[in-house]
N, C-alpha and C positions, 0 to 999 in steps of 0.2 A: 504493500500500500504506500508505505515511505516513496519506492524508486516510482511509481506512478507518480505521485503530487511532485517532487523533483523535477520529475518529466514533463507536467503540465507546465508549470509553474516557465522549467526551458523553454519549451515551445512559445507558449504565451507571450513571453517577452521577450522574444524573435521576433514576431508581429507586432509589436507595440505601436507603433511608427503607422502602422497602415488601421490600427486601434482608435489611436487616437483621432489622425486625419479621416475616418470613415465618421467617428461619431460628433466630431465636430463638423463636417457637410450634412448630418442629417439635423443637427441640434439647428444651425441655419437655415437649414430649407424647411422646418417647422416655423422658425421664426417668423421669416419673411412671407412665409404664408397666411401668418393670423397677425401681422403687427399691424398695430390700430395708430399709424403715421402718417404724418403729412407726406413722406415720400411717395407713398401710395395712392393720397390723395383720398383717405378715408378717414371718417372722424370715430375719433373713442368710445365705446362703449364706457357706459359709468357703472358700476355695482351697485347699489342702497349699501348699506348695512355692512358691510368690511369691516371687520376689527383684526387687534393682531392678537395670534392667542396668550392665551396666559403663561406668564413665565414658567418658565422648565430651569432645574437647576444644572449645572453642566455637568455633571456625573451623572446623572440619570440620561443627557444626552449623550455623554459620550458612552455612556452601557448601550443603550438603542444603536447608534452608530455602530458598537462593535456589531451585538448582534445581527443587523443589516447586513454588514460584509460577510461575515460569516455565514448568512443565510445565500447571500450573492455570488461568494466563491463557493460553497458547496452544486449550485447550481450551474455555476460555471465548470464547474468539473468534471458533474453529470454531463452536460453537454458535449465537453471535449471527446468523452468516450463513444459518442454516436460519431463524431464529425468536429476535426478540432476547426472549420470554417463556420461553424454549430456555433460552439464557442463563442469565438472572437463576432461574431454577428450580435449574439447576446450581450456578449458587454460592450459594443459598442450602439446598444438603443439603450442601455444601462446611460454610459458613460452621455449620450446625448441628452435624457433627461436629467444628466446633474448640473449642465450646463446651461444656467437658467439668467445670462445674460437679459433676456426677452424681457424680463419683468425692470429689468433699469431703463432699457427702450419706453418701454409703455408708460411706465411713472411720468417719465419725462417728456413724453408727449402729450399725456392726456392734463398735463399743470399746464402746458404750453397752450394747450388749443381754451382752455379754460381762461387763463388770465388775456389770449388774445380775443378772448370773444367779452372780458370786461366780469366775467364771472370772477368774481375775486373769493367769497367767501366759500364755494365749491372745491377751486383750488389749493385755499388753507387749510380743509377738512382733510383732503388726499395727499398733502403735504405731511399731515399732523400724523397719519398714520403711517406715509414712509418712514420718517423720520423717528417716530413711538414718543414725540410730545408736544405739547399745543404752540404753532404757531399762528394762531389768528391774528397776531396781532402785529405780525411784520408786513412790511410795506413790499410791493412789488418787487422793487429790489432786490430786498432781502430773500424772499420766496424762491427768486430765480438761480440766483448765487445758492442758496441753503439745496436746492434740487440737485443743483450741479455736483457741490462739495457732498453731496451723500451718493451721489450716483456712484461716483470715483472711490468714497469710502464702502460701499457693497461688492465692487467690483471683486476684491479678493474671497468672498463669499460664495458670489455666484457665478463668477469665469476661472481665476488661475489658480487658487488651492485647488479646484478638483481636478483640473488641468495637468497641474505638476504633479498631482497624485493620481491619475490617470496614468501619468508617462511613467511612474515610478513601481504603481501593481496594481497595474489596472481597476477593472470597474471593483473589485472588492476594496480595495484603499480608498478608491474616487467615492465612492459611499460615505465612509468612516468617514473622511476629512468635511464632504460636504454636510454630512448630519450637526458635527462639532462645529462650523463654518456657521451655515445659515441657522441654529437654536441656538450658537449667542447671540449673532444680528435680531432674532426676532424678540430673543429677552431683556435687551437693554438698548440705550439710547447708541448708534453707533459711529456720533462723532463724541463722546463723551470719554473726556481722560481716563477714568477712575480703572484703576487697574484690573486685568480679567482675571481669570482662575487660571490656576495653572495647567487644567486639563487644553484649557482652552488656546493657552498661551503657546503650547508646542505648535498648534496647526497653523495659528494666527500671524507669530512672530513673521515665521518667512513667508505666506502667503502675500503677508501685506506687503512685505519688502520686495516681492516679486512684483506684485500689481503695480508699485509706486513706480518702478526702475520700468515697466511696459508703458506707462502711463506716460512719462518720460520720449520715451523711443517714438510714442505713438505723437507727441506733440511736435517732435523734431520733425517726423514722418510729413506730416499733414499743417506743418505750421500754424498748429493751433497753442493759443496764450493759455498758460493755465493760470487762471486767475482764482484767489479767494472771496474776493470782496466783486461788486457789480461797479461796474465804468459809468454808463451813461447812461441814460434812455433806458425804458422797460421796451420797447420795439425792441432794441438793439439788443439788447438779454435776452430776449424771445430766441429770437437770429440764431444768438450764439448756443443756447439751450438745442435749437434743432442739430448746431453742430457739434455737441456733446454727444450724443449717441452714435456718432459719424466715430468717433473721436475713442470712445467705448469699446465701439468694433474692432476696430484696428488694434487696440491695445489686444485685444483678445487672439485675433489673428496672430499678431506680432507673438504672442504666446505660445499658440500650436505652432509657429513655426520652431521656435525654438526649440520646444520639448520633440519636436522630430528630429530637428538638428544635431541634437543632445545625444540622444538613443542610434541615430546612424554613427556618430562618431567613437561611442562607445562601442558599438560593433566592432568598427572598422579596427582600435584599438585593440580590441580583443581578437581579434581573426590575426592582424598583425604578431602579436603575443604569442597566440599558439602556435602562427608558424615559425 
């Protein structure tokens, strides 16, 4: 049973690279098929009633998270034994639903179409709950800037922690990390200093230090200003709000490319090695 799991485990992360790049074109061409954007030229649907759930403590999330994985590689392993393309198909519709970029897009554009159509008080309510606390009381400005500065702080949540824990053991890790990822984002404020847990801290630390450095790549990329504060104009914020998501994506791309990059050259490394 040992030299089995060995063997999967080999194989698996042989394909990594064609892992990742499969479940990241399907995680986008989900996207791009329901996003509720002005590139599309379609307006928002709005929910009633959205709340965020109630806190969970991070041990309780990181026990669920493990279990996940571990219900996820057992599955994964089942499958290898029919067809290891069996496999690798499954975690890569795993790995695409943990890649939940889409919901930074959507926030961001349904605040946009909202405060452009003069709806202010709708926008602060769907504000109040990305963010997990009441801004009704900031000015346009501040709404637009506050969207932005949380979209980029979710980012390591919901694109490059599952990403680089994709590229590292597949969809079972890409689970783990994303469980621990998005149930602290959902249980506390998450531009908020106050120090996390330490369960939380392992996935957190370099996820976020990865998102920051793509985030970076992607502004050089696209010549986009990463600003904290709003410039001028609520037009102008608008504007620049539509080009945050632009600006999202790429980071995230710029991510799968690298974690391909990463795993080919480790190969090549290792093929070099043994011979």
């Amino acid at each position: 049973m040992a030299e089995l799991f060995i063997e999967f485990l080999g194989v698996s992360w042989r394909y990594l690279p064609w892992l990742i790049l499969t479940s990241f074109v399907l995680a986008y061409l989900s996207q791009i098929a329901g996003l509720k954007s002005g590139w599309l030229i379609r307006r928002p649907k709005l929910r009633k009633g959205k709340k965020r759930p109630p806190s969970a403590k991070p041990g309780i999330v990181l026990l669920i998270g493990f279990l996940l994985a571990l219900v996820t590689l057992a599955l994964a392993f089942a499958a290898y034994h029919v067809n290891i393309w069996l496999s690798l198909a499954f975690q890569a519709v795993i790995g695409a639903l943990l890649l939940d970029t889409r919901d930074l897009f959507d926030i961001g554009d349904k605040i946009a179409y909202l405060m452009g159509s003069k709806k202010m008080q709708p926008a602060g309510v769907l504000l109040s709950r990305f963010v997990g606390r009441n801004s009704m009381k900031l000015n346009g400005h501040e709404m637009i800037g506050l969207t932005m500065n949380t979209s980029k702080a979710a980012l390591a949540a919901a694109s490059v922690g599952p990403l680089f824990a994709l590229m590292i053991g597949g969809a079972p890790l890409g689970v783990l990390v994303k469980a621990v990822l998005a149930g602290d984002w959902k249980r506390r404020d998450p531009l908020a200093a106050a120090e996390k847990n330490a369960a939380v801290r392992i996935f957190f630390g370099p996820s976020n230090g990865l998102a920051g450095l793509m985030l970076r790549v992607s502004a050089a990329v696209m010549g986009f200003v990463l600003r904290k504060t709003p410039v001028s104009g609520v037009r102008y914020m608008l504007s620049d709000l539509e080009r945050n998501n632009r600006h999202l994506l790429i980071a995230s791309v710029i991510t799968m490319i690298v974690c391909i990059d990463i795993l080919l050259l480790i190969r090549l490394v290792l093929g070099l090695v043994a011979a």
